[in-house]
C-alpha positions, 0 to 999 in steps of 0.5 A: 514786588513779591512774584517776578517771572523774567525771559531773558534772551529766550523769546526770538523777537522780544529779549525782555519779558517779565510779569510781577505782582507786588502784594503789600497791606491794602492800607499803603498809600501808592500811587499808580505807574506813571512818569515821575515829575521829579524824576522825568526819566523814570516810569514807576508806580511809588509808594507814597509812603517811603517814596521809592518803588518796587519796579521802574523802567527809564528811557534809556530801557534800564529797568529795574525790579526789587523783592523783600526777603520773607524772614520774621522781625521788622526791619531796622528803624534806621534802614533805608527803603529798598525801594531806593536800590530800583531809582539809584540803579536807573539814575546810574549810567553805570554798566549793568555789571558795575552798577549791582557791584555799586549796590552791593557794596551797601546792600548790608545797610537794608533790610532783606531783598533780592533785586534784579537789574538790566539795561535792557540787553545784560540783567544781573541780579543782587541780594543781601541774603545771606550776604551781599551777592551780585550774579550776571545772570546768562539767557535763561527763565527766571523765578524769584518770590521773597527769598533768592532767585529760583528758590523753588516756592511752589507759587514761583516753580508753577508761574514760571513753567505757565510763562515758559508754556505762553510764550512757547507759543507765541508773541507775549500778550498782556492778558495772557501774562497776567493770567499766568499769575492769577492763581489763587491756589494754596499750595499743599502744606509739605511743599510750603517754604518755612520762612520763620512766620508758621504754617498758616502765614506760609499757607495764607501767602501760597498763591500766586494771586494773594486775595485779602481784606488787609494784605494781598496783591495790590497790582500786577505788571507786564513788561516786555522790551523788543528787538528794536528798543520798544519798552511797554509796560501795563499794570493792573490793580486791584482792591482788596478782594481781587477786584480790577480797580484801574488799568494803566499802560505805556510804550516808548522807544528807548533813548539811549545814551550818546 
């Protein structure tokens, strides 16, 4: 993902909300969210390339949402896929607090990232940058782009305060959600991030919704858990130009373990 919006704890009836974009190159291959075969347990899109994924829930209602931190250079050769810190997080049967702590101990070997962790009442959240770092994270709203969480980048500052406004008024809804983050916007230039990559990158990459003919906002994603254990999750996708290309949701009662 490169745009998550978390509610943890604040909405009265749902304890879990959350609303992400995943931006990537449009020549990617990804394959749709779905049920894994091989991993039954884990409801994920994937990145066919690397195999892993950018945000996956399990019946058990552990979920989990990984971001790349924005800093110029490729990664390693020999670095392992970030996407694997989300399936090893929902294949654990660790508590929250001891599964990130698992994961921090070798988060120096990826690349940059900052990843976020629940099993669906307690969230932490871990990152290697500027080293590795776990923080139980208490009821709050929480904004997180390619960099640490709540760094104030305009598009981050300005999706979370239109969450906090929707679900201020009531049950959140999908359609609403999405919305929230559909800005396409560029911010101001003395208020952009300076990440390494110069300020026409930084502007390009501004917006909340990322409209491009090579990169851009490849889908987006709801997910919500209630009180009573329902975990559903919808996730639109979109061609290079923002067009709608395919809609997907679910919804399952968690199973939990024991």
């Amino acid at each position: 993902m490169c745009l998550v919006v978390l509610s943890h704890g604040i909405h009265p009836d749902y304890p879990v909300v959350l609303v992400g974009h995943r931006d990537e190159f449009h020549s990617r291959p990804t394959a749709a969210i779905g049920w894994w075969q091989d991993r039954p347990d884990v409801l994920a899109g994937r990145d066919l390339k690397a195999g892993g994924t950018w945000l996956g829930v399990a019946r058990s209602g552990r979920w989990a949402v990984v971001t790349n931190f924005r800093q110029p250079g490729d990664p390693p050769r020999d670095s392992p896929s970030r996407g694997e810190l989300v399936t090893d997080f929902l294949g654990s049967a660790l508590p929250v607090g001891q599964a990130a702590s698992a994961l921090a101990t070798k988060a120096s070997t990826y690349a940059g990232f900052t990843l976020l962790v629940s099993d669906g009442v307690d969230v932490a959240c871990v990152t290697n940058r500027p080293g590795p770092h776990v923080q139980v994270l208490g009821t709050g709203t929480y904004g997180l782009s390619n960099a640490r969480l709540d760094d104030p980048w305009p598009k981050v500052v300005r999706s979370r305060r239109r969450v906090e406004g929707l679900l201020a008024k009531g049950p959140p809804d999908p359609t609403g959600l999405f919305g929230a983050l559909a800005d396409r916007t560029e911010a101001d230039d003395d208020s952009l991030p300076d990440t390494g990559l110069g300020l026409a990158v930084e502007r390009r990459l501004s917006p909340a919704f990322i409209a491009g003919s090579e990169y851009g906002t490849r889908s987006a994603t709801v997910l919500t858990i209630d009180r009573e254990g329902t975990v559903r999750i919808t996730e639109r996708r979109f061609a290079a130009h923002g067009e709608v290309t395919g809609r997907s949701a679910f919804a399952f009662n968690t199973i939990r373990p024991g």
